[in-house]
Structures are given as structure tokens and as C-alpha cells.
DRENSEPA-522907 format. One record per residue (C-alpha): residue in three letters; x, y, z; residue number from 1. Coordinates in Angstrom, 2 decimals. Example, Ala and Ser with C-alpha at 12.3 -4.5 7.8 and 13.67 -1.06 7.14 Angstrom:
rec r:ALA	east:12.30	north:-4.50	up:7.80	k:1
rec r:SER	east:13.67	north:-1.06	up:7.14	k:2
! end
This chain:
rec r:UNK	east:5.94	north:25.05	up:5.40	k:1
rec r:UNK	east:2.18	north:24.39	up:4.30	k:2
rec r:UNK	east:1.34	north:23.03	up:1.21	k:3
rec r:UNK	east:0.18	north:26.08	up:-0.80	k:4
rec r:UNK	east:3.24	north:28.08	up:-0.27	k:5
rec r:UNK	east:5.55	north:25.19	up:-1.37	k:6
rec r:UNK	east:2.80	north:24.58	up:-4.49	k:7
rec r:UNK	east:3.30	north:28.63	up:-4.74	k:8
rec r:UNK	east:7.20	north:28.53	up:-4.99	k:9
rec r:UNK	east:7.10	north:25.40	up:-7.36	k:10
rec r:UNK	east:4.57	north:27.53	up:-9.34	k:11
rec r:UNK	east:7.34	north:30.55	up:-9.38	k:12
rec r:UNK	east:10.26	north:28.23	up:-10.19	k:13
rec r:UNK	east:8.68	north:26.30	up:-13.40	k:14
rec r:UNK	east:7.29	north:29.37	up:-14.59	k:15
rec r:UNK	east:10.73	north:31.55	up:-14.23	k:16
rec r:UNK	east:12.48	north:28.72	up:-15.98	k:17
rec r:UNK	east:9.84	north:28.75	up:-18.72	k:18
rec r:UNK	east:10.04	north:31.97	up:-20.68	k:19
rec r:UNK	east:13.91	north:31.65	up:-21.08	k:20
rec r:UNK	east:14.04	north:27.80	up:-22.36	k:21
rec r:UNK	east:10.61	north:29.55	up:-24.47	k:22
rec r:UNK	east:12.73	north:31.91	up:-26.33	k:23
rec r:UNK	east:15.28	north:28.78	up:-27.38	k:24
rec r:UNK	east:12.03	north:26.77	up:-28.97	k:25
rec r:UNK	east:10.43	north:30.23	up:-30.58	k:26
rec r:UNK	east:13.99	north:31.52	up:-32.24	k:27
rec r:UNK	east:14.04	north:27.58	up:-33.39	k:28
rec r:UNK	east:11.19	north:27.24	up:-34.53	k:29
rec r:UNK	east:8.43	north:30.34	up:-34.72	k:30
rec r:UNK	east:5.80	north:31.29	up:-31.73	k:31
rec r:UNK	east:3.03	north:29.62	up:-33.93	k:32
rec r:UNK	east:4.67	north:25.69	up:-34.30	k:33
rec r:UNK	east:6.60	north:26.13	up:-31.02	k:34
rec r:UNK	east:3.00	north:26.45	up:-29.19	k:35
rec r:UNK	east:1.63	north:23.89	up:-31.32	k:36
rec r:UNK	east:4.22	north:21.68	up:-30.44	k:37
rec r:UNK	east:4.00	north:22.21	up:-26.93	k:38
rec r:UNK	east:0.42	north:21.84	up:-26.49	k:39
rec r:UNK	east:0.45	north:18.96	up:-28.61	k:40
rec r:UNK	east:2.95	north:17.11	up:-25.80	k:41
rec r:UNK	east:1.37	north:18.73	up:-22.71	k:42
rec r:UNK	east:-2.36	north:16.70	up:-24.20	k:43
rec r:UNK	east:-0.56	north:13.58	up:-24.63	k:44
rec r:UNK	east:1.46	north:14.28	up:-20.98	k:45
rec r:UNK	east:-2.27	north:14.81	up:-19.27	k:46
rec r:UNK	east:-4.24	north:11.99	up:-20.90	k:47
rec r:UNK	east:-1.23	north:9.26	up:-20.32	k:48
rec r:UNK	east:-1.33	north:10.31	up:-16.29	k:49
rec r:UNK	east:-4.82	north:10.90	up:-16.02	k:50
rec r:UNK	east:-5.96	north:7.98	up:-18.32	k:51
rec r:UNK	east:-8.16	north:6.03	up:-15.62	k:52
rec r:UNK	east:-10.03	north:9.38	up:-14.07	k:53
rec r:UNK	east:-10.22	north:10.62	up:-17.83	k:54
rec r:UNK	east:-12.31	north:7.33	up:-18.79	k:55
rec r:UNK	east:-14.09	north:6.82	up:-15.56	k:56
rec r:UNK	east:-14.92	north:10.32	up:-15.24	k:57
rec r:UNK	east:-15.73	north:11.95	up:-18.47	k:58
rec r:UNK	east:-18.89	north:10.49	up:-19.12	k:59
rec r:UNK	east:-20.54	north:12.90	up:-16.22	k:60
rec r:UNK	east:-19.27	north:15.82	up:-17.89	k:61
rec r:UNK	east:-22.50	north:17.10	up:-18.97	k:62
rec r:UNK	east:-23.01	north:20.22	up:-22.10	k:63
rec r:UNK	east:-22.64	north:22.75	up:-19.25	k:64
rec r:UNK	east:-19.32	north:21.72	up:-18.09	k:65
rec r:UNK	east:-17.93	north:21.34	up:-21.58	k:66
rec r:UNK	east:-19.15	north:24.98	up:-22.21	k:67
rec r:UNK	east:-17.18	north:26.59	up:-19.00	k:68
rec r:UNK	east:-13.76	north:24.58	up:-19.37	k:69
rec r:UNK	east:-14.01	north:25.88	up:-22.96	k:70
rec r:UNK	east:-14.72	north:29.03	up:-21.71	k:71
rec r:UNK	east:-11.93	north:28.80	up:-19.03	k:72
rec r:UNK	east:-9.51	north:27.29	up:-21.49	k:73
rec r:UNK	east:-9.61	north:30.39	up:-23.59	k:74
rec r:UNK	east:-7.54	north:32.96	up:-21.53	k:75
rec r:UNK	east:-6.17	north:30.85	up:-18.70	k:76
rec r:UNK	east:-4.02	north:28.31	up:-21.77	k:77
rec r:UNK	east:-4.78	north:29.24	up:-24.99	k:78
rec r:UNK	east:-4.24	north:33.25	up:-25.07	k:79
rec r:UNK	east:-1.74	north:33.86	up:-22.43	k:80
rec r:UNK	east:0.94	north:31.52	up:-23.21	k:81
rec r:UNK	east:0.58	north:32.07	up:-27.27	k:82
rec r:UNK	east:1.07	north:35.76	up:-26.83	k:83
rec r:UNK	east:4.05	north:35.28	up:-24.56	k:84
rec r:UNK	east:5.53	north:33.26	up:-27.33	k:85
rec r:UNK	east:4.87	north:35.43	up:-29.58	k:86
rec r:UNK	east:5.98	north:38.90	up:-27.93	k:87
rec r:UNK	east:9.46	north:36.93	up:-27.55	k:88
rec r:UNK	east:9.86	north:37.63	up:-30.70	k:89
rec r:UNK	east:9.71	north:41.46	up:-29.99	k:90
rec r:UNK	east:11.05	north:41.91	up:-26.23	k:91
rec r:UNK	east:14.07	north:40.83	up:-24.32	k:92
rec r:UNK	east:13.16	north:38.15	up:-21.62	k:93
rec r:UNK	east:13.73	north:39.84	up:-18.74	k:94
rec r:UNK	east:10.99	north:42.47	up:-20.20	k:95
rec r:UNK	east:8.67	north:40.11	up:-21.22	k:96
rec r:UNK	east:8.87	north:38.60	up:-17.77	k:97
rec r:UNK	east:8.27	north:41.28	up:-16.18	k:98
rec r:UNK	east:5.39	north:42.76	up:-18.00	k:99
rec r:UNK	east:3.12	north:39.74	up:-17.42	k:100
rec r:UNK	east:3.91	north:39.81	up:-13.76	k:101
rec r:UNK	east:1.18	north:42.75	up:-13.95	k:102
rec r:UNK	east:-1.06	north:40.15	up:-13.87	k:103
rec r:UNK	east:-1.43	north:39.92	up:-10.12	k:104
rec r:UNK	east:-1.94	north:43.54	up:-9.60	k:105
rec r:UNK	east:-4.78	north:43.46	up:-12.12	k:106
rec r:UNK	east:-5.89	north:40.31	up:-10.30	k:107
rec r:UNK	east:-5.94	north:42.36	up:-6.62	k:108
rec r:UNK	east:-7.81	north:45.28	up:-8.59	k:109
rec r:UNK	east:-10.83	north:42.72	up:-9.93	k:110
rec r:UNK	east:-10.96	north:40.85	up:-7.12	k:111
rec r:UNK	east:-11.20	north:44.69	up:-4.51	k:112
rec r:UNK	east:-13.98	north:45.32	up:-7.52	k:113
rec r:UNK	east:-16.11	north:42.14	up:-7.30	k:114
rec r:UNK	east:-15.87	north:42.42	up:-3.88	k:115
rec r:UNK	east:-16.70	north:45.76	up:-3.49	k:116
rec r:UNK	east:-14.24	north:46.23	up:-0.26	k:117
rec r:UNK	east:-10.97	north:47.80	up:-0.37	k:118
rec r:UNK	east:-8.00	north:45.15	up:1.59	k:119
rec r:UNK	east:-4.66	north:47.19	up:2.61	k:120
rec r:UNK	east:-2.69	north:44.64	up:2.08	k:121
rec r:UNK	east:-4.23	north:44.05	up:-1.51	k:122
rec r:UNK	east:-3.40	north:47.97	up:-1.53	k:123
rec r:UNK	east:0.47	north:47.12	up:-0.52	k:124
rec r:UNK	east:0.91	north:44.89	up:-3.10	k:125
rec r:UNK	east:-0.20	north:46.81	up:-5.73	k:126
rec r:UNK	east:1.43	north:49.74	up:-4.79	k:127
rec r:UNK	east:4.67	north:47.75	up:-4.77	k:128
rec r:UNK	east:4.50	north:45.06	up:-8.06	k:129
rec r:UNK	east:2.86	north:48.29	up:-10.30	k:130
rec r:UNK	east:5.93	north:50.66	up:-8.95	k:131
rec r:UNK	east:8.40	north:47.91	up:-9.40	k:132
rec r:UNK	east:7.21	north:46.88	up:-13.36	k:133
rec r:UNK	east:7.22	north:50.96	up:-13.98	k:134
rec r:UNK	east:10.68	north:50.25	up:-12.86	k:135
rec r:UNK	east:12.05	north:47.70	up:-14.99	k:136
rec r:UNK	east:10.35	north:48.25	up:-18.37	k:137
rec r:UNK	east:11.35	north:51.68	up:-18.79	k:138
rec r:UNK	east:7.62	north:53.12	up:-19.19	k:139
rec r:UNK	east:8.83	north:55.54	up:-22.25	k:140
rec r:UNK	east:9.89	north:52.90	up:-24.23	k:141
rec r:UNK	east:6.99	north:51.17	up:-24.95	k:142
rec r:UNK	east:6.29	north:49.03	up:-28.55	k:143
rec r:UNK	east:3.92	north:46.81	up:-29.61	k:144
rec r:UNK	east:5.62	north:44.25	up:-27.77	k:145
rec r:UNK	east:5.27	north:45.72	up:-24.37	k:146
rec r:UNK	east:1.40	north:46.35	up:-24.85	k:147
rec r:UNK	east:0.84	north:43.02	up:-25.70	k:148
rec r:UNK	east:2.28	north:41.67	up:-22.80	k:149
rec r:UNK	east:0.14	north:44.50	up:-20.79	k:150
rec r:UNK	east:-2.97	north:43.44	up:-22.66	k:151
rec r:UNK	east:-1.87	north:39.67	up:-22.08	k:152
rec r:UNK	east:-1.53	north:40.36	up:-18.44	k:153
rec r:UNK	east:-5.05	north:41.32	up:-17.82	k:154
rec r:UNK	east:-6.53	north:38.91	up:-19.44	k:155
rec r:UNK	east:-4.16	north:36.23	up:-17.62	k:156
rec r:UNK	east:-5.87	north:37.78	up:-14.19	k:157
rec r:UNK	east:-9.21	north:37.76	up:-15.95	k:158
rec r:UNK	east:-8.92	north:34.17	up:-16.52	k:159
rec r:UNK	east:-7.56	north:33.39	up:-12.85	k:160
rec r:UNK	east:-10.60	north:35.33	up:-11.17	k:161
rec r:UNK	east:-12.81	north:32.76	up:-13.64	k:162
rec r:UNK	east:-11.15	north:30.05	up:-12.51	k:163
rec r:UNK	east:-11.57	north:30.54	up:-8.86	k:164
rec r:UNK	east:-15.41	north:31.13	up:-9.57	k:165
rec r:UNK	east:-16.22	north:28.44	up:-11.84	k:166
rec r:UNK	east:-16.91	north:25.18	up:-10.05	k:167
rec r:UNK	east:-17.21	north:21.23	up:-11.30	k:168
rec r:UNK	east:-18.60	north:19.45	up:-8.28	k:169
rec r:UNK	east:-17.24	north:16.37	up:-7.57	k:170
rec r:UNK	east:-15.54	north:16.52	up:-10.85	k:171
rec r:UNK	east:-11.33	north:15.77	up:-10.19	k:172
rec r:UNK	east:-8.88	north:18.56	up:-11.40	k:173
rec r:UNK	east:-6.88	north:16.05	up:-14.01	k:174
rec r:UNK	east:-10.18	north:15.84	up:-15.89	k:175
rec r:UNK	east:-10.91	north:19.37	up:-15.85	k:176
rec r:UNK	east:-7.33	north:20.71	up:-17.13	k:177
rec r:UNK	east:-7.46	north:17.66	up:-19.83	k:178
rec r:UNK	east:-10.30	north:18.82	up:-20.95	k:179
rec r:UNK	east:-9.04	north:22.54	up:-21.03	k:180
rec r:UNK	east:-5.73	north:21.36	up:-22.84	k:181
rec r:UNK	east:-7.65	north:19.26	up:-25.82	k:182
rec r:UNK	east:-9.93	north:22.60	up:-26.56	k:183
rec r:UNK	east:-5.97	north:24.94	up:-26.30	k:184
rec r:UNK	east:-4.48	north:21.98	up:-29.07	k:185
rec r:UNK	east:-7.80	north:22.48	up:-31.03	k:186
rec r:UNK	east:-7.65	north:26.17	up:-30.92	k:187
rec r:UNK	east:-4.10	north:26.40	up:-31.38	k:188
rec r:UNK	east:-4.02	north:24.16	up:-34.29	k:189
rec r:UNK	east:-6.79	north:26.59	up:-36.10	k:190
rec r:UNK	east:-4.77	north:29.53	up:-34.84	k:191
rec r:UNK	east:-1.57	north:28.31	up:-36.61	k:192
rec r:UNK	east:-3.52	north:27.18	up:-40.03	k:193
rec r:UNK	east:-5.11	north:30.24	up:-39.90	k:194
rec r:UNK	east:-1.41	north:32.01	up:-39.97	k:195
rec r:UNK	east:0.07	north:29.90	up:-42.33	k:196
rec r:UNK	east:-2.45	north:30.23	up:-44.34	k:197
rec r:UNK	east:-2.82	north:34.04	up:-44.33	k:198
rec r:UNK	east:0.93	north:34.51	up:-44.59	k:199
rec r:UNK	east:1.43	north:32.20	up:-47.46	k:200
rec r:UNK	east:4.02	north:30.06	up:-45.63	k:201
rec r:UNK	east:4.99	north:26.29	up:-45.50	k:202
rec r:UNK	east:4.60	north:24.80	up:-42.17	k:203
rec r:UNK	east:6.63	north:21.60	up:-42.54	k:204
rec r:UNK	east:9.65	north:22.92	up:-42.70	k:205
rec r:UNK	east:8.92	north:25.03	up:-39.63	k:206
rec r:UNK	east:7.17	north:22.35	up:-37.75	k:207
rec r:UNK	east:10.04	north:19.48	up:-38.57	k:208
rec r:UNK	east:13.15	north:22.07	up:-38.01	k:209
rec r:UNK	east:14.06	north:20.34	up:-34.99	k:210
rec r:UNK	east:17.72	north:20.55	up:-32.78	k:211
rec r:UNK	east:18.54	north:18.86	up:-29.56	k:212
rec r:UNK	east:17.90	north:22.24	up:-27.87	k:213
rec r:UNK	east:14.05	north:22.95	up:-29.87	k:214
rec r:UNK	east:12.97	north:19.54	up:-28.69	k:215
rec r:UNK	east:14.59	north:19.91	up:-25.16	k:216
rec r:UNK	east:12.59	north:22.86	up:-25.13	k:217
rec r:UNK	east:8.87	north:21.70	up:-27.05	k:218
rec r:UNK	east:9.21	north:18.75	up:-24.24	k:219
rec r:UNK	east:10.14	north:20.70	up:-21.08	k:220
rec r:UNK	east:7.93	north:23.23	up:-21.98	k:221
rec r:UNK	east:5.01	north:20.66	up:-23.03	k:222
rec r:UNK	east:5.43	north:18.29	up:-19.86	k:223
rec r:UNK	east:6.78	north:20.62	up:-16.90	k:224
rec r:UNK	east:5.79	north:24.10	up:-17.98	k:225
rec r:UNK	east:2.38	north:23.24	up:-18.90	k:226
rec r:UNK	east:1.02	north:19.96	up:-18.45	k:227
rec r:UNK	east:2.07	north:20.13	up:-14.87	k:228
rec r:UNK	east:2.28	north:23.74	up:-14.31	k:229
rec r:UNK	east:-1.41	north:24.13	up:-14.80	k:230
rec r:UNK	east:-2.22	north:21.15	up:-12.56	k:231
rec r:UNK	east:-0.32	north:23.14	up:-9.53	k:232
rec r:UNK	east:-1.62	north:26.68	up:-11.21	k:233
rec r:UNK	east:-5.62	north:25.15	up:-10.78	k:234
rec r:UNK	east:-4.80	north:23.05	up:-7.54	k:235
rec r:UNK	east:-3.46	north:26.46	up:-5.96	k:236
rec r:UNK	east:-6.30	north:28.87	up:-6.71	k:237
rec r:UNK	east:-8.70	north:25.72	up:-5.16	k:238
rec r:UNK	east:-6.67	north:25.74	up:-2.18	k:239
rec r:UNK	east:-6.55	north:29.20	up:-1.70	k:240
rec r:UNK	east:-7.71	north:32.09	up:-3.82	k:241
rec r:UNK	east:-6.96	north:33.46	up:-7.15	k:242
rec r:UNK	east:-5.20	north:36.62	up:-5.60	k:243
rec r:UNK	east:-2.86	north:34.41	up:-3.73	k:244
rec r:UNK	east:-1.53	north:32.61	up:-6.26	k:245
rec r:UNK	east:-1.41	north:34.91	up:-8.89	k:246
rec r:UNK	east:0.85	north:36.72	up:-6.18	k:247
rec r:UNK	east:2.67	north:33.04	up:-6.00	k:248
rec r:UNK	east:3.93	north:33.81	up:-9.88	k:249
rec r:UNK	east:5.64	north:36.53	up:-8.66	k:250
rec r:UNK	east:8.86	north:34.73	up:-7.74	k:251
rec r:UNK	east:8.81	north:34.09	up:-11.46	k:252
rec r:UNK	east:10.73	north:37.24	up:-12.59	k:253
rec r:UNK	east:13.62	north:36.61	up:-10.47	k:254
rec r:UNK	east:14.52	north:33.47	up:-11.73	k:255
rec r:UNK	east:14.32	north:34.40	up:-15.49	k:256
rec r:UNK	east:16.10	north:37.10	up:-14.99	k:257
rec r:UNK	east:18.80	north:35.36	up:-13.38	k:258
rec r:UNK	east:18.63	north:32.97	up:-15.95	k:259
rec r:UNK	east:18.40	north:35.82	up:-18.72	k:260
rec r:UNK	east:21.46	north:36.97	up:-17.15	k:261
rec r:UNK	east:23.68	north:33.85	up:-16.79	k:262
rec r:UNK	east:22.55	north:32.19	up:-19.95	k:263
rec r:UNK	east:21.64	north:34.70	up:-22.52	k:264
rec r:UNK	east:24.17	north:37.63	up:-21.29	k:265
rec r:UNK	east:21.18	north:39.88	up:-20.74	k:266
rec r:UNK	east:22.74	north:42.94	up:-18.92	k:267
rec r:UNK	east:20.66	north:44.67	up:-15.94	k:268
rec r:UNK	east:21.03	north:47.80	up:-13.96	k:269
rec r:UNK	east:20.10	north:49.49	up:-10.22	k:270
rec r:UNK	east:16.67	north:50.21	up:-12.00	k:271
rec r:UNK	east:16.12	north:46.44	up:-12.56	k:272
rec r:UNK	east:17.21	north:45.38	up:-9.23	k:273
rec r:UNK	east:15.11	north:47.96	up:-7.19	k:274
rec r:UNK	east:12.40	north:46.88	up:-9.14	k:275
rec r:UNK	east:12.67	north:43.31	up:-9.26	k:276
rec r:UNK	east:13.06	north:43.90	up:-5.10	k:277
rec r:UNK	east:9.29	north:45.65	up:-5.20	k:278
rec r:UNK	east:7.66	north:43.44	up:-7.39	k:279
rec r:UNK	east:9.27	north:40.63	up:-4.71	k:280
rec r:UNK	east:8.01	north:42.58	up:-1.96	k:281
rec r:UNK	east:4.77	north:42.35	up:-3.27	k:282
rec r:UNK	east:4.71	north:38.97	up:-3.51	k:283
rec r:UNK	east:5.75	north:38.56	up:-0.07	k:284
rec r:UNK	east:2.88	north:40.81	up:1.53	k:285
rec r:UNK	east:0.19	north:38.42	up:-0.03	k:286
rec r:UNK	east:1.77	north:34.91	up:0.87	k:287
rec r:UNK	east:3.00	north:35.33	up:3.22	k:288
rec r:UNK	east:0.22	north:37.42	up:5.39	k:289
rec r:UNK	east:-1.79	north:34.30	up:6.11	k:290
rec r:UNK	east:1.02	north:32.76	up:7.91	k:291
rec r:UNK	east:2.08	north:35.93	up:9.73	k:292
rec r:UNK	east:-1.44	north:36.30	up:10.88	k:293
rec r:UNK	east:-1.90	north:32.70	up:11.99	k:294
rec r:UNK	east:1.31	north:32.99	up:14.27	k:295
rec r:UNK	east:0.18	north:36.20	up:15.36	k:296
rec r:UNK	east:-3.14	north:34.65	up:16.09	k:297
rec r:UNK	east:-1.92	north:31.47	up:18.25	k:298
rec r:UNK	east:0.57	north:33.81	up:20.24	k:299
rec r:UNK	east:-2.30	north:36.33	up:21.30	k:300
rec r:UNK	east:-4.01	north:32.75	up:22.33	k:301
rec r:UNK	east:-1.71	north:31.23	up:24.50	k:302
rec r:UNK	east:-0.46	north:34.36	up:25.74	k:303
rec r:UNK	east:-3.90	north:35.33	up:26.42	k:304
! end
């Protein structure tokens, strides 16, 4: 198996694990500290790994690059995952789950319009992941929660199609998504001063209210769900493309629902499982076509 599909299920598994063990650190301790907190361990995680490419290369980082990783910081780990946190507040997991996994059919549609060239299999998997969410969430029943995890989905695919066309040189990834964390705990820490502040509340008690299962959660989600996540989420979309590994995520849904399911007694239906098949069958026609088409490739060879 080559290394971007196994980076691509690793990818899928940390991230379907992630919104469940979310929801356990939100109901704990509010979408506002819970990110805080995270983002707070996930800076620390970084710059204690990275230390010696940190030091040795940060002093090339010129005004420019400072500039675009702010700019790439923005959607790709400061928006995204603060709106998930927060729209688990409004939506069941499984829903919330499968929402954001929009984000690779909005990612096919950018990258057929930048490109100006229309790719079937790009036309497959749309067909399939936009039929399968229609599916699940139960398009009549939408709230404010289910928009913002639409609206959060586009800009997640917005933010991958950045990343895959914004370049550092010689530059190594660990500096790059340090840099990209330390601007998310800056903007995150404004973001949740900004709410305290304009909702008149106390954040000490909120930001100290801590269980064994809140700080299981602030460090799993702060170390494996995004310190390392975003390592393998900016290593994959060098390695390959943005469309492919946005299409990785997809194996996502299925394990927080499963884990929706066995943990939190969510309860699911046919509708659920034909959709959660699709949105898997999407996946499937955009990972796994490079490797079908290699095989193909060497048998018309030597048979040839």
C-alpha cells in the first residue's frame, strides 16, 4: 500500500475519532475554551517536536511567507474546526459529521473550475458524496446548525485548494504548520475574549472546569487531532493533490458514526446507511483511481 493512501486512511481515522471525543470537551466545557484549550496544547505539541527546524529555520521566513501561512491559517485551522465545535452544540454527531464531509465535493467543483476541464471521475464522486449527505441529513430539516456546517464545508475546501497552491520553497512542513498554529492560538484567543466579553460571562470558571474525560479530550484533541492531524492533512495535499485528500476525509463519517452509535446511543436508519455507503463510494472512486490505473497501466505493458 503506498504511502498516501495509508497517510489518507490515518487522516480518516483521527478525524472520525475527533468530532465524537469533541462533543465530550464542548458539553464540558463550551466550543469557545474547549478550542482554546486545544489549540493552546496542539502549539506547545508542534514547537516541542519541531524545536530544532523551528530555530534553525525561522529566521528565512521572510514578510511574504508570514503573510500566506496567516492567510492559510485562517480557514484551513482557525474557522473550520471552531465552527465544528461550535455547531456541536446544535447537531447530533453523526449530522455534524456528515455535513462537513461536503467539503470534498465542493473541493472537486473548485478544482473542475480553476481548471477549466470537466474529470468523470471528479463527476462520480460528486454525484455520489452530494446524493449520499442529501441522504443522511434529512434536507427538510435544516437549522442554523446544519448551514453552518454547509457554510463551514466550503470554506474547509476553499482553504485545501489554497493550500495546494501556496508554496514555501525549501521551507520544511513542521515550520510551516507551527507557524499556522501560533496565528489559530492568537486568533482564537481574541475570538474567545471577544465572546466573553460580549456575552458578559466569566471565563475561569469555564476554562478551569476540568474532568478526567475534558482533559482526555483538550489533550487528544490538541496532540492527535490537530497537532498531528494537520502535519498528515498538509503532507498529503504535497504528495498528492488537494482533491485527493479531501476525498481521503471521507472515511471520516463512518467511524464517528460508529462511534456515535456505540458510545453515545445515537440511533441510525436504512437512510443513513445507504448514504453513508455513497458518500464511501465516493471516496473510493478518487483514491483509489490512481492505483487502479497504474495496475491497469503495467498490465497493458507487459501484456503488450
Amino acid at each position: 500500500m503506498s504511502k498516501p493512501v495509508l497517510y489518507g486512511i490515518a487522516l480518516g481515522c483521527i478525524w472520525g475519532s475527533s468530532f465524537p471525543i469533541s462533543q465530550i470537551g464542548v458539553t464540558a466545557l463550551g466550543a469557545f475554551p474547549f478550542r482554546l484549550m486545544t489549540v493552546l496544547v496542539s502549539s506547545l505539541c508542534l514547537l516541542i517536536f519541531s524545536y530544532t527546524q523551528v530555530k534553525t529555520y525561522l529566521p528565512q521566513l521572510c514578510a511574504n511567507h508570514y503573510i500566506k501561512l496567516f492567510i492559510l491559517s485562517i480557514p484551513n485551522i482557525f474557522i473550520v474546526p471552531l465552527i465544528n465545535n461550535i455547531s456541536l452544540a446544535y447537531l447530533s454527531i453523526t449530522t455534524a459529521t456528515i455535513l462537513i464531509y461536503l467539503m470534498p465535493c465542493f473541493v472537486s467543483i473548485l478544482t473542475i473550475v480553476l481548471s477549466k476541464a470537466l474529470n468523470l471521475s471528479s463527476l462520480i464522486a460528486i454525484g455520489c458524496c452530494s446524493t449520499g449527505v442529501i441522504i443522511l441529513s434529512g434536507i427538510n430539516a435544516f437549522g442554523l446548525g446544519e448551514y453552518l456546517m454547509m457554510l463551514n464545508a466550503f470554506i474547509w475546501a476553499s482553504g485545501a485548494i489554497m493550500s495546494q497552491r501556496i508554496s514555501f520553497n525549501e521551507i520544511p512542513l513542521s515550520v510551516t504548520v507551527n507557524v499556522q498554529m501560533i496565528f489559530t492560538l492568537i486568533l482564537t484567543a481574541i475570538a474567545v475574549l471577544i465572546w466573553g466579553i460580549t456575552n458578559n460571562i466569566n471565563l475561569y470558571p469555564m476554562l478551569t472546569n476540568f474532568s478526567y474525560t475534558s482533559i482526555a479530550s483538550v489533550i487528544y484533541i490538541g496532540t492527535i487531532g490537530s497537532a498531528f492531524v494537520y502535519y498528515l492533512w498538509f503532507s498529503l495535499i504535497d504528495m498528492k493533490s488537494a482533491e485527493f485528500t479531501s476525498y481521503a476525509t471521507l472515511l471520516s463519517p463512518l467511524i464517528s458514526i460508529l462511534t456515535a452509535i456505540i458510545i453515545f446511543k445515537e440511533q441510525v436508519n436504512d437512510a443513513t446507511i445507504t448514504g453513508g455507503m455513497l458518500i464511501l463510494m465516493s471516496s473510493f472512486v478518487i483514491i483509489l483511481k490512481p492505483l487502479l490505473f497504474n495496475k491497469i497501466k503495467l498490465y497493458l505493458e507487459k501484456t503488450g
